[in-house]
N, C-alpha and C positions, 0 to 999 in steps of 0.2 A: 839349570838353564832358565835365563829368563824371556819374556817376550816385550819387546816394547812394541806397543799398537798406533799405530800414526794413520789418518783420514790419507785418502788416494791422494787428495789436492791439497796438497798441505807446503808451508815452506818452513823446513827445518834449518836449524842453526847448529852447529855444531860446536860448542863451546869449551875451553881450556888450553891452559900453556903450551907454548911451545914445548913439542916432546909429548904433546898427550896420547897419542898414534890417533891423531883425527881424521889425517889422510889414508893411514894405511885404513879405520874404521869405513870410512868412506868407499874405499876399492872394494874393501870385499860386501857390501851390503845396497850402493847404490848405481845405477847405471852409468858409466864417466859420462855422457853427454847430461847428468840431473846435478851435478855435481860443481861447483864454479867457487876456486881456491883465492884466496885472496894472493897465495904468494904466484899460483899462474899467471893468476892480471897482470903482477908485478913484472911478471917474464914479459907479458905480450906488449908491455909498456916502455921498458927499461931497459930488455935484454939477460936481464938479470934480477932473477926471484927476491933474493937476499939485498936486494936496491931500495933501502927504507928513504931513498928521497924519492921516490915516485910513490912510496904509499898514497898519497891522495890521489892523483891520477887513477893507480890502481883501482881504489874502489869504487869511483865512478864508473869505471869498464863493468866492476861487477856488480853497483847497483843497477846499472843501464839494463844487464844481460837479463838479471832477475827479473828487473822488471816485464820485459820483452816474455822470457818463460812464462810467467806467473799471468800476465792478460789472455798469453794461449791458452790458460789453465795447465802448465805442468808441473809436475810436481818437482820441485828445486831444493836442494842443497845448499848450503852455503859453508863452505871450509875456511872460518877465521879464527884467530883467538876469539874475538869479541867475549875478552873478562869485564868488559866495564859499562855500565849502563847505556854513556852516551855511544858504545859501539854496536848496541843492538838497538839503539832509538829509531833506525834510518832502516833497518830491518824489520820491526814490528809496525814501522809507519808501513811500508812495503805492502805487508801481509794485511792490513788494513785498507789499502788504497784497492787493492785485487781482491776483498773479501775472500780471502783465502786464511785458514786455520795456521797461528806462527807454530811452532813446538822447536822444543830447546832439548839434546843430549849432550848433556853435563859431563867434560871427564874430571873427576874431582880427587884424582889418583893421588895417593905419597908424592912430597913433594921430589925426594931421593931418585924415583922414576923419569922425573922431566931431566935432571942432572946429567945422568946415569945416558940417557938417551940424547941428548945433545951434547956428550964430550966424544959422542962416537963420530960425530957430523960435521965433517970440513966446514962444510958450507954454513952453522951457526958457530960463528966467532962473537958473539954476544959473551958477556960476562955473567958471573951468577948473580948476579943482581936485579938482572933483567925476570930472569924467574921467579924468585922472592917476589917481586913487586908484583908481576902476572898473578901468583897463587894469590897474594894478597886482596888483589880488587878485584879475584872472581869471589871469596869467600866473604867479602864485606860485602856484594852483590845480591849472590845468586839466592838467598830466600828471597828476595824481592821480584824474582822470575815472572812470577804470576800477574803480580801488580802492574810490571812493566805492558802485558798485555799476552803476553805466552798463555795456549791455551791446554799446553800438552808440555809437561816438562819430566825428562826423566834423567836421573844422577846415577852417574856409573865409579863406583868409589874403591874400586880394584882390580887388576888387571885380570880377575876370574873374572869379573862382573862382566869387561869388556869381553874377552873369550867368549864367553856362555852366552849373548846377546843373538837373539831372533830378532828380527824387523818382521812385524806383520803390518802388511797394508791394508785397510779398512775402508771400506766403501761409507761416503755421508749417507745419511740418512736420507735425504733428498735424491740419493741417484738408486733410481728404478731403471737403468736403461734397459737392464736384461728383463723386463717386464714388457712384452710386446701386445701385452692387451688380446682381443678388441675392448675398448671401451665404454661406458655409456654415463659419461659429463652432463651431471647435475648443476643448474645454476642458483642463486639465493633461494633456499627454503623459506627463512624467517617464521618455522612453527607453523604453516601451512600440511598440517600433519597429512588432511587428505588428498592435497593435491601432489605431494609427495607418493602416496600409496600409489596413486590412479598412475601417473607420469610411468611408475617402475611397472606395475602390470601393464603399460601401455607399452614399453619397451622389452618386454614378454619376462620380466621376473615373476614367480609365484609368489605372495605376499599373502602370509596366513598365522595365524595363534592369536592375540590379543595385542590392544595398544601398549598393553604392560610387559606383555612375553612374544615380542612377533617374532616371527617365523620367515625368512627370506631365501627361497632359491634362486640361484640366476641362473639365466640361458644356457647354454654349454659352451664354455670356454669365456665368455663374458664376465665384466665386473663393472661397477660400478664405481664413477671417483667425481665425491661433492667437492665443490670450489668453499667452500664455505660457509658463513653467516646463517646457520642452522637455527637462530634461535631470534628473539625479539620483533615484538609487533603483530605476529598470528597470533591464531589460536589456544596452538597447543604446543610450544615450545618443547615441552618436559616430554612429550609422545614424539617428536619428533627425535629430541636427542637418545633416546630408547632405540627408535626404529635402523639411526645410523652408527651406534655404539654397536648392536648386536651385528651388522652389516660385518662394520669392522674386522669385530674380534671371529666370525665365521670364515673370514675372507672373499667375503661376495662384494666387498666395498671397501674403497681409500676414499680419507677425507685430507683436508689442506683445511687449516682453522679462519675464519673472518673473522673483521675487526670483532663483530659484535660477539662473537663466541671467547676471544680473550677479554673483554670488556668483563662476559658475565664470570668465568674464569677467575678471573682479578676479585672480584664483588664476594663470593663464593669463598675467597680463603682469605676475606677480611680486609681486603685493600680497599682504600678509602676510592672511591670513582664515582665519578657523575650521573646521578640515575635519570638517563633521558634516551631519545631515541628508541622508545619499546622494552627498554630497562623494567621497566615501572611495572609491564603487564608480563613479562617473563618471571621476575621473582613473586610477586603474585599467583604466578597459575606455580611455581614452586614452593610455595608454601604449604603443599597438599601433599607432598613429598617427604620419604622419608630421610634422615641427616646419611644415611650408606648411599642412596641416589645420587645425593648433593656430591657427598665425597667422589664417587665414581665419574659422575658427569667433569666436575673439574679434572679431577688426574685424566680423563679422558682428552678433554680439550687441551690440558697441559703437553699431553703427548704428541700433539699433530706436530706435523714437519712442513713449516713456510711456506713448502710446495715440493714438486715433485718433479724429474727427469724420466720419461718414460718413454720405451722402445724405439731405442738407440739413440737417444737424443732429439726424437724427432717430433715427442708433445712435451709439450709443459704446462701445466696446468697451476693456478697460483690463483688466489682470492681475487688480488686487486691487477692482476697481470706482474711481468716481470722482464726486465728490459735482457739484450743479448747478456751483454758483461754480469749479471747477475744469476744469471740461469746456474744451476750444479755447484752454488759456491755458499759457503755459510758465515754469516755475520749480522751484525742488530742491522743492519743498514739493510743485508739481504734483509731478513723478518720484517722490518717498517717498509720497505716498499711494496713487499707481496700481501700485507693485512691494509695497505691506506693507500697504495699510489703515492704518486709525488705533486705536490700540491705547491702553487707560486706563494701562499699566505696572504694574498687576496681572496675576497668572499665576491657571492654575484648577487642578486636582488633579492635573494630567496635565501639568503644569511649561510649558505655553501658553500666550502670552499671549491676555489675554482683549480684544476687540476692541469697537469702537463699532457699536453698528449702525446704520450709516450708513444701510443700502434701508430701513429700517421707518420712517425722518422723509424719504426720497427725497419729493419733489415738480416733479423738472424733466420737462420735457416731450420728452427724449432718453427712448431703450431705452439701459440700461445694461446689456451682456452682461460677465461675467467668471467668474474662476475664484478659485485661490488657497487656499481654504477648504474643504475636502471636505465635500461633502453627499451621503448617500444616494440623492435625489432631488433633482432639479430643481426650485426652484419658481417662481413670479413673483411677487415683493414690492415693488408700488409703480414698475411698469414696469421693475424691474431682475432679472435671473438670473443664480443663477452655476452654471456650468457644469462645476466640478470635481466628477465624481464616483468619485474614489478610483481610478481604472484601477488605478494601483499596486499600490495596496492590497488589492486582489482586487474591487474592483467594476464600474465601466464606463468605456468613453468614451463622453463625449456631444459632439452639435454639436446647434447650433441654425438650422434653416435661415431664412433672413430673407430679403424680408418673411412668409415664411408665415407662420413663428413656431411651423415643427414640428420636435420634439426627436426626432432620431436617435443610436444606442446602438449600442456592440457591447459583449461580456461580456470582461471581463478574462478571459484564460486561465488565469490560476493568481495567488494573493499572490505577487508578486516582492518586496514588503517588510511587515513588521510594524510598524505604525504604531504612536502612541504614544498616540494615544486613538482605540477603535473608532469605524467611519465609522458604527456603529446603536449606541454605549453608552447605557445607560440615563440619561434624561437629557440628554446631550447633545445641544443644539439642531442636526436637519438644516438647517436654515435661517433665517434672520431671518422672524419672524411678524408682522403685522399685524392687531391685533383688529378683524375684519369688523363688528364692531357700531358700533365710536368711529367716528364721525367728528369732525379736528378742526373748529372754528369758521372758522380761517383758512383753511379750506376754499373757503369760501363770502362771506364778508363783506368787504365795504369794495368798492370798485370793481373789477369781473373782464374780463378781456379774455379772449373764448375761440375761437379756431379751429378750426371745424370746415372736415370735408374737401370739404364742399358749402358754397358760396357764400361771403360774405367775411367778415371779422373780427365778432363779435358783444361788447360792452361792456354788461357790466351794471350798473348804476347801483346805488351805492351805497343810495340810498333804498328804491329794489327788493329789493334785497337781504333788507334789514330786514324786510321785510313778507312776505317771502318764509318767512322763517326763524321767523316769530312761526306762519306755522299750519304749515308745515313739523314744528317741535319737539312743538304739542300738538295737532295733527290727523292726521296723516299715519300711513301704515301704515309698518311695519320697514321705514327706505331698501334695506336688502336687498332688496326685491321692487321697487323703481321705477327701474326699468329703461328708462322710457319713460313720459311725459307728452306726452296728443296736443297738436298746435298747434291756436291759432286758425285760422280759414278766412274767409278774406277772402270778399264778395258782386260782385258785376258791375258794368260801371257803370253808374249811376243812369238810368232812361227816359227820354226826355229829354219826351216825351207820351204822353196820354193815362191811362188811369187806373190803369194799374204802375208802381212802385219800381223790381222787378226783372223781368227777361223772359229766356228762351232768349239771346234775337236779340245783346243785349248780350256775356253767356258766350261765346259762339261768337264774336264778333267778337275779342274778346280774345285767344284762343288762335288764332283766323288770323291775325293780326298780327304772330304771335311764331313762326311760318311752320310750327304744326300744325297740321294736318287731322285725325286720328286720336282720333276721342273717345271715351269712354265716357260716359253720363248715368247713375246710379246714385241711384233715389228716395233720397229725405231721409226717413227717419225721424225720428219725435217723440220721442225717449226725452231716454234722458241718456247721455254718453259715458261708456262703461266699457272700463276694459282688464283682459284675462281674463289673466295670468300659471299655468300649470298646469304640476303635474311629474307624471311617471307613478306618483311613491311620495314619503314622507316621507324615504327616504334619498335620493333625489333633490334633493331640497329643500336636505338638510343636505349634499350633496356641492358642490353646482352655483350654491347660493345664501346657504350658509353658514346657514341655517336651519332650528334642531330645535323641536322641540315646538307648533307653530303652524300643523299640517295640510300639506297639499302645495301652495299653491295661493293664490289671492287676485284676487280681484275689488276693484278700485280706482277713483275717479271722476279725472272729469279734474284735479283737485287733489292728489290724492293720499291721498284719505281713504277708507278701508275703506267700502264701496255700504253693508253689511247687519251691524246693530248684533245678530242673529242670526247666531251660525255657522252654524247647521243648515242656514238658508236659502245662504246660498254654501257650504258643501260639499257639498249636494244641487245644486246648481248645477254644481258642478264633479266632481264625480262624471258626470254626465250626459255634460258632454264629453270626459271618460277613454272613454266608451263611445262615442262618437259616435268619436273620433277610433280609437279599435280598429275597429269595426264595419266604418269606412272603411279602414281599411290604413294609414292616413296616421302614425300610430308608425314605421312600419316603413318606410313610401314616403320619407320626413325623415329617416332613420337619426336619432331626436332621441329623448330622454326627458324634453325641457321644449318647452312653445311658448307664444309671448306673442300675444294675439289682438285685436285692435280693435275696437271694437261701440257698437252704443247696446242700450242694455238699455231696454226697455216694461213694463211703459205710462211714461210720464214721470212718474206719481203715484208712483212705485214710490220716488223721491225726492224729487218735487218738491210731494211732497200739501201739506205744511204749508203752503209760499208759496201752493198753491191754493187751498185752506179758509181760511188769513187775508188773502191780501192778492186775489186775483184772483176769487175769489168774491164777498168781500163789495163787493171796487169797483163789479160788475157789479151785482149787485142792490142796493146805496145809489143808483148810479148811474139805474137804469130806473125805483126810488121817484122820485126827487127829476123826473126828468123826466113822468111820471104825475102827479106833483102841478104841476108846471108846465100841461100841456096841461088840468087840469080846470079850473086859474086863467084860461088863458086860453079855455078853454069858456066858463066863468060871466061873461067881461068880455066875450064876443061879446053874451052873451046881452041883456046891456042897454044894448048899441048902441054899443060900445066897437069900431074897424073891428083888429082883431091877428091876420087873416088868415094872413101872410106868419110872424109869429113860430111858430103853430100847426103850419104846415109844417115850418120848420126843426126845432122839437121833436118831430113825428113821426118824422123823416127819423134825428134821434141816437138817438131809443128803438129806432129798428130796427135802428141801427148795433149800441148796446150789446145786443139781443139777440142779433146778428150774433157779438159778441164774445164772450160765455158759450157760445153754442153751439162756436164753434172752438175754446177752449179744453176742453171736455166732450168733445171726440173724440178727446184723448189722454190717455186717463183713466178705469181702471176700477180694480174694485176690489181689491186685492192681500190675501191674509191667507197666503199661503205660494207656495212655489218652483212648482207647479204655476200661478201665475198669471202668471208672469213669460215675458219674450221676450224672446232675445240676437239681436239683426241684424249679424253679423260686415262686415266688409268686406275687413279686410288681416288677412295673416296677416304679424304683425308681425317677430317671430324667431324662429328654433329652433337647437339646437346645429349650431354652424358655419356660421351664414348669418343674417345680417341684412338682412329681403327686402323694404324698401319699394320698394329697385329694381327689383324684376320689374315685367314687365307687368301690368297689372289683370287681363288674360286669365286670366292665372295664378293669381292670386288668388281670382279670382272660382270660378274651375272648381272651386278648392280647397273652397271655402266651399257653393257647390252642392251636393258631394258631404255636405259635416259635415250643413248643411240638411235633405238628403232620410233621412238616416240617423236624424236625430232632431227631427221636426217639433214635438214638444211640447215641444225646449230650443231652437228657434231658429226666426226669421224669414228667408227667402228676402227677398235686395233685388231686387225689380224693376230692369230697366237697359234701355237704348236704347244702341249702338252708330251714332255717328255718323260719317259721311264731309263732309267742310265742302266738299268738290271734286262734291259730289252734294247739287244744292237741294232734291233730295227727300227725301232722306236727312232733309237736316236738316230741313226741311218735318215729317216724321212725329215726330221728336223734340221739337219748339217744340210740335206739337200733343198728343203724349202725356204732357207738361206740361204742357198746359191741362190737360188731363182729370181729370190725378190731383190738380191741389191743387182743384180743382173737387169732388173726392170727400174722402177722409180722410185726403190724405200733405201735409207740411211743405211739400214742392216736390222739388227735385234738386238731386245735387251733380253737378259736370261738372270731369271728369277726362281727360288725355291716358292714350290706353290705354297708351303706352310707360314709364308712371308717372313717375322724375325727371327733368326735360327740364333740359337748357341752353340758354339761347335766344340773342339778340346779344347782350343785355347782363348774361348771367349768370343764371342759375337762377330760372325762372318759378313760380306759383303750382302747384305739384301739385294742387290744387283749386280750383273755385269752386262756392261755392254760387249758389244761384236760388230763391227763397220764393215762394210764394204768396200772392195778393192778399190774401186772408181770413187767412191766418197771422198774414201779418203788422199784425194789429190785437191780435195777442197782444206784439208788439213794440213798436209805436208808439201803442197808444190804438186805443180802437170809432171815431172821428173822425177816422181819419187819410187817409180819403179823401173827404174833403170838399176842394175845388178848394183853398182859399187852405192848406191843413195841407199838401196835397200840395206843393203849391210852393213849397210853404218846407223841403220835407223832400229836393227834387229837389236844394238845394245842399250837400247832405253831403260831406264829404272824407273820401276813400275811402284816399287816399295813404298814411297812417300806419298803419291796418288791414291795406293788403296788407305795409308793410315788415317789420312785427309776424308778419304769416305768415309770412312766409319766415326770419324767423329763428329762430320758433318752431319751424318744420319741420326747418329745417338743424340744431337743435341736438337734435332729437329723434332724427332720423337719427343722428346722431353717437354719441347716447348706446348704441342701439342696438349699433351697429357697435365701438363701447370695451368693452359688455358680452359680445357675441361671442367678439371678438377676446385673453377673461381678464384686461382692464385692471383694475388696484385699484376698489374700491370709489370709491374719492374723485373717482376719473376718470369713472366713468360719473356720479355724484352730481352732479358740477360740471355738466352739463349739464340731466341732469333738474331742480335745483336754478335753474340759469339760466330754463327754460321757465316755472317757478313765477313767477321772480321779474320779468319781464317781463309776467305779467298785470297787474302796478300801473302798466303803461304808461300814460299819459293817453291814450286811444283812445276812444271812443264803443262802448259794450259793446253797442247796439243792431246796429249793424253785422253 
């Protein structure tokens, strides 16, 4: 038995006559969706497989198809003869264009066999001509396989051969995904021996034995991975390559080679090269070296891999960076963009060539660390950094530790070279920039698939989108401050009797199901949802959120749209909470100078006057006229012996309803003429620098919000709550009744929450919340009538289904958004999420709900 070994990502061709069994080879070895037949196109084109006048059609379907596979990165098949050069020319172009690996299986079988097997087959009425000619222009070909561009060819020259045949699939070199690190990303060495040692005992490796024989423990469970350019222009080059050779081969370090390491590489095994750039004083400090060093050092360098794909696809680490479409794939094109970058072939004043910048249009979903390019400082553009910061040159080394994502530094000890344009010249870009303000379109538009790190895949619908981006563009405050957009909140399920909607008993049944006890009941406010974004200062603002001149701070509704068409009134607002949150310590207790806060802000007039003055007032009173003139109508028919008894009743019964319903809507609702009138009911303290906290416990939360409350009673409402135990009926007994009580008096109802906040339950991430309403509320929801027997029961069949799946991905994507803003993700990364939450209100859901 043999084994043939083909890379994961690879596009293979399947090669030889009709009759070779390349289909039947195919069924049993590759998946049918990797697989794409020239004679199927022919079907999906023609009708008919055996239709050699749509050949050319046909393989347009399956160059198109391949091509589509092959940019996803899949691994592809191709089921044609292709015996003849020009039929694998447009194949190998393919495999070239997708820097993806071509490889060729050759059936190079007796030619009696293809006969033999097409005189069995209705369906090939070809002559034997046709195969003669086939055999003929694979065998005048197929040594030439290699040349053509194939980088993996194997020839199977008898039907044992094909039998006995194993397919093993082979991971590149480059793919570490099942390497989950932690990390610690070294940027340009250049023979900077000591500041290399200091960096690595600074990032807690033990570093011991000699320059000659060292000795390197790391952390526990840690590794080390250099971006490259180890060598030229320090000190001590040759101690360096020692220090990261033995890393290596111990496995406490991965390296990705730099230009200047293949430059010396090249030099080292006789290739003619340019001795410049710190060339000059590397072979120099090498000439004290013995010719086994030399040998090792190159096969060393010879051996690195372009770069690397690590834990799960989610770093990628490459000398000079490495754009999406290149990441996990191998070709000279991958190898020259990850050692050089992509350069216009313009130079700039300083005889440089001047470079694309590739991080400022980045949009893959990889971290891309690298070097290559000296910056003064570090930055993050578009999930990618480069890590060169000039050691050489007189400035640092830096690493990056991952996942943290924190930058560690030692200080060059002295310029060991003079560089040729300063690492601060005036002018000279420290890094690729990103204007914080653009966001592009293709941001956001057409169909989006988004992953976050809670719950499962989220798909937004193109139509959403639209509708998203129409009050997005001319409603919305600076995307710079929406940082978070709450989610909907699903209700309980439906009573099944008597005269509730919603009840405790449902809520709780819910969450013990999904096997917690641990509740929190936190009264519903009447407001409207507001999120409180606040810095301690305007440079605050402009450091942390990219925003000058537009105050420190912003109050925003659950859309996205600025609460108060008054500044005064939100920066008297937000002023308040500067104090509130000093007075508390909570500045300081945060170590933070920004926090984003959760709330409903009161009375609900505060923005909902207009719908209540035109549409909810006037309902009420057209409505109580129209029935007042009803009951005097049928007063005056009683009067003169007309029996409308039973109608008189039911029109009583609706006039007391609709008074029922002016009254509960006037309970949340007074009158507003400035910030003294207003009330913030906090509940989550949503982020602050270096922590995105929906995950704590509501304990915690709560304690938080206490403290801001009692500190400043005239900016904020205290939420009432009930802590419940569901393993204790009494418990919950007191809870079910201190929700009668309060929508009995002036609250909405309750939300009910697990006090452990995000839970995962059997099947995946439960509701963080549920609401519970109140009888009388809810005739501000469904009509002054809606608890009349036959409304009720026709309202008991609501589906609830589509409401809760709408929470939870409104929530998981809010979380997310959160956690991308935290963690210094681009703009467009947290956007994509808050933008997704937008754009899933156009969900078809029942907004009563």
């Amino acid at each position: 038995m043999s084994v043939i070994k083909i890379p994961h990502l690879s596009f293979v061709a399947l090669i030889g006559p009709s009759g070779a069994g390349k289909s039947t080879f195919a069924r049993q070895h590759f998946l049918p969706t990797e697989v794409i037949s020239s004679d199927f196109c022919r079907g999906l084109v023609g009708d008919d497989e055996n239709d050699q006048s749509v050949t050319k059609d046909a393989f347009e379907v399956l160059y198109f198809v391949a091509a589509k596979r092959l940019a996803a990165g899949r691994f592809t098949v191709v089921d044609a003869t292709s015996v003849r050069p020009e039929d694998r020319k447009r194949l190998v172009a393919l495999a070239r264009e997708y820097h993806v690996l071509p490889a060729a299986i050759v059936f190079d079988l007796p030619e009696r066999v293809y006969h033999e097997r097409n005189a069995t087959r209705d369906d090939r009425n070809f002559g034997p001509h046709v195969i003669r000619s086939q055999v003929q222009s694979l065998h005048k070909s197929m040594r030439g396989l290699e040349r053509e561009g194939f980088r993996n060819v194997n020839v199977l020259r008898t039907l044992e051969d094909v039998a006995g045949v194993t397919i093993e699939r082979q991971r590149l070199w480059n793919d570490r995904r099942d390497d989950h690190g932690p990390f610690d990303i070294v940027g340009d060495v250049h023979g900077c021996l000591d500041e290399a040692v200091a960096l690595l005992r600074q990032l807690g490796y033990t570093v011991a034995g000699t320059r000659d024989a060292p000795q390197v423990t790391a952390p526990e469970g840690r590794r080390a991975v250099f971006v490259g350019d180890l060598v030229d222009r320090g000190p001590d080059s040759p101690g360096v390559l020692r220090l990261v050779m033995h890393m290596v081969a111990h496995g406490t370090a991965l390296c990705v080679p730099g230009n200047h390491d293949v430059k010396l590489m090249k030099k080292l095994r006789g290739k003619d090269v340019r001795v410049s750039h710190g060339l000059a004083e590397t072979l120099a400090q090498l000439e004290h070296e013995t010719p086994e060093f030399l040998r090792q050092a190159a096969d060393f360098i010879y051996s690195l891999v372009s770069h690397y794909v690590l834990d799960d696809g989610k770093l990628v680490v490459a000398h000079a960076g490495l754009k999406q479409s290149l990441q996990g794939r191998a070709s000279g094109a991958v190898r020259d963009f990850a050692l050089y970058g992509e350069t216009t072939g313009e130079t700039d004043d300083y005889g440089l060539p001047v470079r694309y910048d590739w991080a400022s249009e980045y949009r893959g979903q990889a971290m891309v660390v690298y070097g290559h390019t000296p910056v003064p400082e570090p930055e993050w553009v578009n999930r990618t950094i480069c890590l060169d910061t000039g050691c050489v040159f007189g400035g640092k080394l830096t690493a990056l530790r991952y996942p943290e994502r924190e930058l560690v530094s030692v200080p060059a000890a002295r310029m060991y070279y003079e560089p040729v344009r300063p690492l601060a010249a005036e002018g000279a870009p420290s890094s690729p920039e990103r204007d914080g303000i653009v966001l592009d379109i293709d941001d956001v538009m057409g169909k989006r698939v988004i992953k976050p790190r809670l719950g499962r895949t989220i798909t937004i619908r193109e139509e959403n989108a639209r509708a998203a981006l129409e009050i997005m563009s001319r409603f919305a405050v600076d995307p710079r401050w929406l940082v978070y957009l709450p989610p909907t909140m699903s209700p309980p399920a439906t009573a099944a009797e008597g005269e509730l909607l919603e009840r405790p008993a449902e809520a709780f049944d819910y969450f013990r199901k999904e096997g917690v006890t641990r509740l929190v009941c936190e009264e519903k406010h009447m407001g409207s949802r507001a999120v409180v974004v606040l810095c301690r200062s305007e440079d605050v603002a402009a450091t942390r959120f990219g925003i000058r001149g537009e105050g420190r701070g912003v109050i925003y509704t659950r859309t996205g749209r600025r609460f108060f068409e008054s500044g005064d009134i939100e920066a008297t607002l937000l002023d308040r909470i500067d104090q509130a949150m000093l007075v508390t310590g909570l500045w300081d207790e945060l170590a933070t100078d920004w926090v984003a806060l959760d709330t409903e802000l009161l009375p609900w007039s505060a923005k909902a006057g207009d719908l209540l003055r035109k549409q909810y007032a006037p309902t009420g009173a057209a409505g109580i006229a129209a029935l007042r003139a009803g009951i005097d109508w049928v007063q005056q028919g009683q009067a003169t012996g007309i029996e409308l008894g039973a109608l008189a009743d039911r029109l009583s019964v609706r006039q007391s309803a609709m008074g029922a319903y002016i009254d509960e809507y006037r309970r949340y609702c007074w009158s507003v003429s400035g910030a003294d009138d207003l009330r913030l009911a906090p509940f989550h303290v949503l982020a602050h620098e270096g922590a995105a906290t929906l995950q704590r416990d509501h304990a915690w939360h709560l304690a938080l919000i206490d403290r801001l409350c009692a500190a400043a009673p005239g900016v904020f409402r205290a939420t009432a709550r009930r802590y419940v135990n569901l393993d204790d009926p009494a418990s919950e007994q007191e809870a079910n009744q201190w929700w009668h009580d309060i929508t009995s008096d002036t609250s909405e109802g309750m939300v009910v929450k697990p006090v452990d906040g995000v839970v995962i339950g059997r099947k995946g991430l439960i509701q963080p919340a549920v609401k519970c309403r109140g009888r009388e509320y809810l005739r501000i929801i469904y009509g002054p009538t809606y608890t009349e027997p036959d409304n009720l029961s026709r309202l008991r069949q609501r589906g609830l289904a589509p409401k809760r799946a709408l929470a939870l991905r409104e929530f998981a994507l809010g979380h997310e958004a959160l956690h991308r803003f935290v963690e210094g993700e681009p703009l467009y990364r947290v956007h994509e999420c808050v933008f997704g939450v937008l754009a899933m209100e156009s969900e078809p859901v029942d907004p009563r709900l």
